[in-house]
C-alpha positions as CSV (number, residue, x, y, z in Angstrom):
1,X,18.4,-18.2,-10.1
2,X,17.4,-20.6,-7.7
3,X,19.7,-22.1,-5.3
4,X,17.9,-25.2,-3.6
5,X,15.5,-27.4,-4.5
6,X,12.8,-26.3,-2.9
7,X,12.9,-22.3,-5.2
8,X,13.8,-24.8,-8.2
9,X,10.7,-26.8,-7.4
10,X,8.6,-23.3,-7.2
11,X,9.9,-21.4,-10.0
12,X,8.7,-25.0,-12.0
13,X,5.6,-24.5,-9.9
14,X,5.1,-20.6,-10.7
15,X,5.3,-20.8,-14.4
16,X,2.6,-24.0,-14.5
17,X,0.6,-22.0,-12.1
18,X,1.2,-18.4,-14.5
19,X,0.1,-20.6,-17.2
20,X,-3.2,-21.6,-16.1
21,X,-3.7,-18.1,-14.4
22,X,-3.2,-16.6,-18.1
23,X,-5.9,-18.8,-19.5
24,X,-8.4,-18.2,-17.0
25,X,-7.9,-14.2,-17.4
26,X,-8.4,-15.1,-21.3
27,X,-11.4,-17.0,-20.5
28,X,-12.7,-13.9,-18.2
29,X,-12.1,-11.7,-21.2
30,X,-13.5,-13.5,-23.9
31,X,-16.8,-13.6,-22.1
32,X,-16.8,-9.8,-21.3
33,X,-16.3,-9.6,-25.0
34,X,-19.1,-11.9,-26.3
35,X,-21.2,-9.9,-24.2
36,X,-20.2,-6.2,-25.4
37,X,-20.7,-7.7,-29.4
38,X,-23.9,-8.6,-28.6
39,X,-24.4,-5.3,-27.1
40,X,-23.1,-3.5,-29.7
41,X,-25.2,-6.0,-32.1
42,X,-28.6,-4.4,-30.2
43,X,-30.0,-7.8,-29.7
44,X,-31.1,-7.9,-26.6
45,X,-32.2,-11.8,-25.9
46,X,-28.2,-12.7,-27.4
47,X,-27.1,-10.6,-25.2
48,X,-28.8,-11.9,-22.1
49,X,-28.1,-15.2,-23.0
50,X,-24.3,-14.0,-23.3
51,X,-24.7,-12.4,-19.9
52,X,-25.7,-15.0,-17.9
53,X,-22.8,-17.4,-19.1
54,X,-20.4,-14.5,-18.5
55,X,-21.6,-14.1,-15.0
56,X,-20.8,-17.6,-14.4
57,X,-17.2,-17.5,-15.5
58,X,-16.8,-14.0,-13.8
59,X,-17.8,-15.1,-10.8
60,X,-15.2,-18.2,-11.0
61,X,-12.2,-16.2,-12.2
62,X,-13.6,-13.5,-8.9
63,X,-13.4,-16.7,-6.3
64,X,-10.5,-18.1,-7.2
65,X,-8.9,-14.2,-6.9
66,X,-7.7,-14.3,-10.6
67,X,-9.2,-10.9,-10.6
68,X,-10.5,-8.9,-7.6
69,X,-14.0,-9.5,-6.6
70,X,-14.6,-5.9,-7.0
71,X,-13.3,-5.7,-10.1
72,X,-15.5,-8.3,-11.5
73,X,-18.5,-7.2,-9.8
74,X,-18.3,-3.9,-11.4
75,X,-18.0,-5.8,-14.7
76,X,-21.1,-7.8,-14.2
77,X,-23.0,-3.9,-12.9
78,X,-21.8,-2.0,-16.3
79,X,-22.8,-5.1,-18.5
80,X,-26.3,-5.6,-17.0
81,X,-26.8,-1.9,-17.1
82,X,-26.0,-1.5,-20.7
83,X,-28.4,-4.6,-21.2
84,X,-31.2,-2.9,-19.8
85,X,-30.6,0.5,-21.3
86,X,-31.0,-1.1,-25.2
87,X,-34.5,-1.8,-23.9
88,X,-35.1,1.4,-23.2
């Protein structure tokens, strides 16, 4: 438990911040998701569409080091590949 006033004042600060952290990562994953439906869907032009809002939010959640830029880079590789392969 926190002693002074200052660790009281974080500990209020670190479960606000967790909070918004949380949605952010559920915000990240949702748009990953939208993405792989419309993937999985075989429509390519929904799934563009999809991937180009996606890349916006990944690269958000990947600046403000939610996730690791690496990790979300390698997201935004894998999704653009398997957009390209359902041309093919």
């Amino acid at each position: 438990m926190a002693n002074t006033a200052q660790a009281r004042k974080r500990a209020r600060q670190a479960v606000k911040q967790n909070a918004h952290n949380a949605s952010l990562r559920s915000e990240y994953r949702t748009a990953v998701k939208t993405v792989r439906k419309a993937i999985a869907a075989g429509d390519q032009a929904a799934a563009n569409a999809a991937f180009r809002l996606a890349t916006k939010v990944i690269d958000t959640i990947a600046d403000k080091k939610i996730v690791h830029k690496n990790k979300a880079a390698r997201h935004k590789s894998r999704l653009n590949a398997t957009i390209k392969a359902l041309a093919a």
